[in-house]
C-alpha positions as CSV (number, residue, x, y, z in Angstrom):
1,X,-20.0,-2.6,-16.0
2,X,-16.3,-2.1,-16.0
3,X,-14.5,-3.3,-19.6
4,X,-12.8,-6.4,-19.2
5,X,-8.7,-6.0,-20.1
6,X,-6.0,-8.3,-19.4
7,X,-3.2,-6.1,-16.7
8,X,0.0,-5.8,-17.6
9,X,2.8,-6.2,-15.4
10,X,6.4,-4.4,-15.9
11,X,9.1,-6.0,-14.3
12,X,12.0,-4.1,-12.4
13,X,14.5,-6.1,-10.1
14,X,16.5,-4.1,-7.7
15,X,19.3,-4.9,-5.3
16,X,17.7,-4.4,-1.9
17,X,15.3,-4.4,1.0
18,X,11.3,-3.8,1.0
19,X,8.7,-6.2,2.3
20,X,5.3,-6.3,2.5
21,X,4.9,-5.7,6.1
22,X,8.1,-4.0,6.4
23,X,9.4,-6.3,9.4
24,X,12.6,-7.8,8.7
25,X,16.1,-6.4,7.8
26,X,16.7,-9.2,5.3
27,X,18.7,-9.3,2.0
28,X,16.4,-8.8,-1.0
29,X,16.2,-11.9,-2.7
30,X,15.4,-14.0,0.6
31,X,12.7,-11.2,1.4
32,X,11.3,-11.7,-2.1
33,X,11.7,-15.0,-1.6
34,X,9.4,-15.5,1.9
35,X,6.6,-13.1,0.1
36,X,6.7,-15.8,-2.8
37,X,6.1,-18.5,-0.5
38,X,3.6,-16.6,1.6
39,X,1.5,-15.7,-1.4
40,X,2.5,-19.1,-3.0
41,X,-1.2,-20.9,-2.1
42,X,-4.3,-20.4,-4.3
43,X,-6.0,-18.8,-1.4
44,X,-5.9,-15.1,-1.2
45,X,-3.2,-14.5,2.0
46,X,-5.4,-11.3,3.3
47,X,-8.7,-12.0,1.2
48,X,-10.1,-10.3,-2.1
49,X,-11.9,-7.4,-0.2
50,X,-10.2,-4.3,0.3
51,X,-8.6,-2.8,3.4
52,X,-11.8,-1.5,5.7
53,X,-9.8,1.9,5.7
54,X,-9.7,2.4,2.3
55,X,-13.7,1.3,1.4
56,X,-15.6,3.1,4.0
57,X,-13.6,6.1,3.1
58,X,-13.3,5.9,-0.8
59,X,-15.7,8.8,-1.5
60,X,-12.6,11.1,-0.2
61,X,-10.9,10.1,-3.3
62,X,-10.9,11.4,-6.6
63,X,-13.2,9.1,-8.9
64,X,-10.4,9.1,-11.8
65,X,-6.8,10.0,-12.4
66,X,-3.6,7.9,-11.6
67,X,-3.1,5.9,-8.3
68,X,0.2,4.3,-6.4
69,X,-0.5,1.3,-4.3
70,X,2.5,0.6,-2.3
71,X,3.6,-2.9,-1.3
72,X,0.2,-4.2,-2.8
73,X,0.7,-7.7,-2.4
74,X,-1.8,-9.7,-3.8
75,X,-3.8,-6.8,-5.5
76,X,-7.0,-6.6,-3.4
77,X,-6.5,-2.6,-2.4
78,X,-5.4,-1.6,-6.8
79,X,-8.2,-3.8,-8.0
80,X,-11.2,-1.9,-5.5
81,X,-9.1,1.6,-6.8
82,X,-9.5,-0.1,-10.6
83,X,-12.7,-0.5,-9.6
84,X,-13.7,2.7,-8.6
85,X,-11.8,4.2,-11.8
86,X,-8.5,5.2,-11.0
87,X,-5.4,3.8,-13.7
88,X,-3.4,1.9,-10.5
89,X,0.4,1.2,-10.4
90,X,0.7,-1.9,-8.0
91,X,3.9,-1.6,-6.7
92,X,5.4,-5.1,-4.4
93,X,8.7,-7.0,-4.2
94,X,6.9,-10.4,-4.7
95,X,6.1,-11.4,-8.2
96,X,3.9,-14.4,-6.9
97,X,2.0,-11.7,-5.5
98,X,1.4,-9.4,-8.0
99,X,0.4,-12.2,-10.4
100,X,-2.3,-13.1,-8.1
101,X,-3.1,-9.1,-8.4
102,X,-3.5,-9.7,-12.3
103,X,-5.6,-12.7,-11.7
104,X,-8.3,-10.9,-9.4
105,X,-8.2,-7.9,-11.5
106,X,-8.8,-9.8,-14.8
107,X,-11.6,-11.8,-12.7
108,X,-13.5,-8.3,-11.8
109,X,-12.7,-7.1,-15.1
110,X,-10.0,-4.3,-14.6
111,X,-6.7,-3.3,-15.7
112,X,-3.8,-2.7,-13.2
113,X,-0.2,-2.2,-14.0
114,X,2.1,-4.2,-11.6
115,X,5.7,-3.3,-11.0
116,X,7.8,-5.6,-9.3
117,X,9.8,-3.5,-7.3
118,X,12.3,-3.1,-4.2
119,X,10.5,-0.7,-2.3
120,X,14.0,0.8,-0.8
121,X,15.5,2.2,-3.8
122,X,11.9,2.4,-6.3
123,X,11.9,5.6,-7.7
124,X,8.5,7.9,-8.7
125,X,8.5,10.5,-10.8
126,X,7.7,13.4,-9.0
127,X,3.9,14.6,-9.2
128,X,2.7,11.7,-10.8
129,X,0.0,11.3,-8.8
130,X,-3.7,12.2,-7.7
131,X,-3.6,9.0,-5.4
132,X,-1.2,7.5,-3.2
133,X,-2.5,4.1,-0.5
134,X,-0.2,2.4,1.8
135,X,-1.7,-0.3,3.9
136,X,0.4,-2.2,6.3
137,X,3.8,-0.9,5.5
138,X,6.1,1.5,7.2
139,X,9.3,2.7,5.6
140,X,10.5,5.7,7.0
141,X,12.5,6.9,4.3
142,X,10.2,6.4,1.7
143,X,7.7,9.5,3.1
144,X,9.5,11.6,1.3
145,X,9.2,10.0,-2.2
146,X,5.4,9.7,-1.4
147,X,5.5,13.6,-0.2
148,X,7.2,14.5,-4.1
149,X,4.6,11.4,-5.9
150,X,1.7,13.1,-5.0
151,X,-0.2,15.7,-7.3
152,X,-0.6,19.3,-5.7
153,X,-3.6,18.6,-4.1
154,X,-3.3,14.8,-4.4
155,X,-4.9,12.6,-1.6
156,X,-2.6,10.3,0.6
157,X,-4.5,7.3,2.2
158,X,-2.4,5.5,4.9
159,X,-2.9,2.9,7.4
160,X,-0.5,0.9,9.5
161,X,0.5,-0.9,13.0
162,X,1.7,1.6,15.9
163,X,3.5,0.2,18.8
164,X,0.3,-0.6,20.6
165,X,-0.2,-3.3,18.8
166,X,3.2,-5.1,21.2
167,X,0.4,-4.6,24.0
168,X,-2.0,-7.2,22.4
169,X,-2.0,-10.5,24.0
170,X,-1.5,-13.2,20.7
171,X,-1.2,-10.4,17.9
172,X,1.2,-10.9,15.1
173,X,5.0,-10.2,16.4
174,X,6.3,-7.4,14.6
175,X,9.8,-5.3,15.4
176,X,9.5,-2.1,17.2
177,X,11.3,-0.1,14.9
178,X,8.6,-1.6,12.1
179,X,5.4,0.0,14.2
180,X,4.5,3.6,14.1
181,X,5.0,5.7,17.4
182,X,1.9,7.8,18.8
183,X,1.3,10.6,16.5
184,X,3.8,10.1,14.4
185,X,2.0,9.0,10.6
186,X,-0.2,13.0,11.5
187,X,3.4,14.7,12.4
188,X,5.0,13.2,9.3
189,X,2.3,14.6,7.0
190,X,1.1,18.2,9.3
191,X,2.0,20.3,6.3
192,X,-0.9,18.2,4.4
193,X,-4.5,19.4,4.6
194,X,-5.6,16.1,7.6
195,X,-9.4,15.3,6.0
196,X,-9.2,12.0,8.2
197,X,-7.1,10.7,11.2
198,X,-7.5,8.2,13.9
199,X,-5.6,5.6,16.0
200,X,-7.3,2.9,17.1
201,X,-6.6,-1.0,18.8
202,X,-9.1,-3.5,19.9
203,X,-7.8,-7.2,20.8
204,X,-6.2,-8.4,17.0
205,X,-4.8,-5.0,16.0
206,X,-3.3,-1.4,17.2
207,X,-3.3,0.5,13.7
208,X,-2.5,4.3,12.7
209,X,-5.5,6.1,9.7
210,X,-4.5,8.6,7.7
211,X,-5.7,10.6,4.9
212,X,-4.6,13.4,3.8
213,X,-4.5,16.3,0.8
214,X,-1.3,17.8,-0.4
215,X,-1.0,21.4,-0.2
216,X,-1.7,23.1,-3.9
217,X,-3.9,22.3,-6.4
């Protein structure tokens, strides 16, 4: 029985790119603008339930501390963290979304703390966390911010599209440059302890799994 709070959300407008998906080059307020359409329906764009990555593999995180969820989107991955009893900062660029995030969260009786944010130029304070989840998103540049985010011995959970999903007949169109290269999400984080890794494709998707410990601790 979890106790039942209304989640917050602190607003912080920035001046460019980050998107969801991290697929287009487009300026920030038309980016924001398609995730505000795309999460404009009632329905849930990618469902309630959490990424399959991040529940079957849960037990590997730390059941309490702070969390980062990055591009969060509609809230499902920060609400199963809530959940499990982590304080979660949902970070996304649409504020459609992350109101949708406060509405499942106040539904399964959770607190989250949304931050609307430009993923490009979002800053963390360094060490401020014992977990940090990114589903479907690559941004190159921002590894290093997640690198410094993490607590010495904080656990990084990270799953996205690698180029083999170009190979899947009908799969969702998505710009090279946008799609992770073989081996590249393990080679970005070898210093890190690797506790899980896998790439993987079947006939809808081509995805990268990662999770990881920081070195210290």
């Amino acid at each position: 029985m979890f106790l039942r709070i209304v989640a917050n959300s602190t607003l912080l407008f920035f001046a460019m790119v980050g998107t969801t998906m991290g697929q287009e080059n487009t300026p920030p307020s038309q980016d924001r603008e398609r995730w505000d359409r795309k999460f404009a329906s009632s329905d849930f764009l990618y469902g309630k339930e959490p990424a399959r990555f991040l529940a079957d593999n849960v037990e590997l995180l730390p059941p309490s501390g702070r969390a980062l969820d990055v591009a969060a989107g509609e809230g499902r991955n920060s609400v199963f963290l809530a959940c499990y009893g982590l304080e979660v900062d949902a970070v996304d660029i649409s504020e459609v979304g992350l109101a949708k995030a406060r509405q499942l969260a106040d539904e399964s009786g959770v607190n989250i703390n949304t931050i609307v944010a430009d993923l490009s130029v979002y800053s963390v304070t360094p060490e401020m966390y014992d977990v940090v989840v990114v589903i479907n998103y690559l941004q190159r540049d921002l590894m290093d911010d997640l690198r410094a985010a993490l607590k010495p011995g904080g656990i990084l959970l990270y799953e996205t599209y690698t180029v083999a999903q170009l190979d899947i007949p009908g799969a969702h169109h998505m710009r090279r440059e946008y799609l992770l290269e073989p081996g590249e999400l393990r080679e970005m984080f070898g210093d890190f302890e690797i506790l899980e890794y896998r790439e993987t494709a079947d006939e809808h998707e081509a995805v990268a799994s990662l999770i990881a410990r920081k070195p210290g601790g």
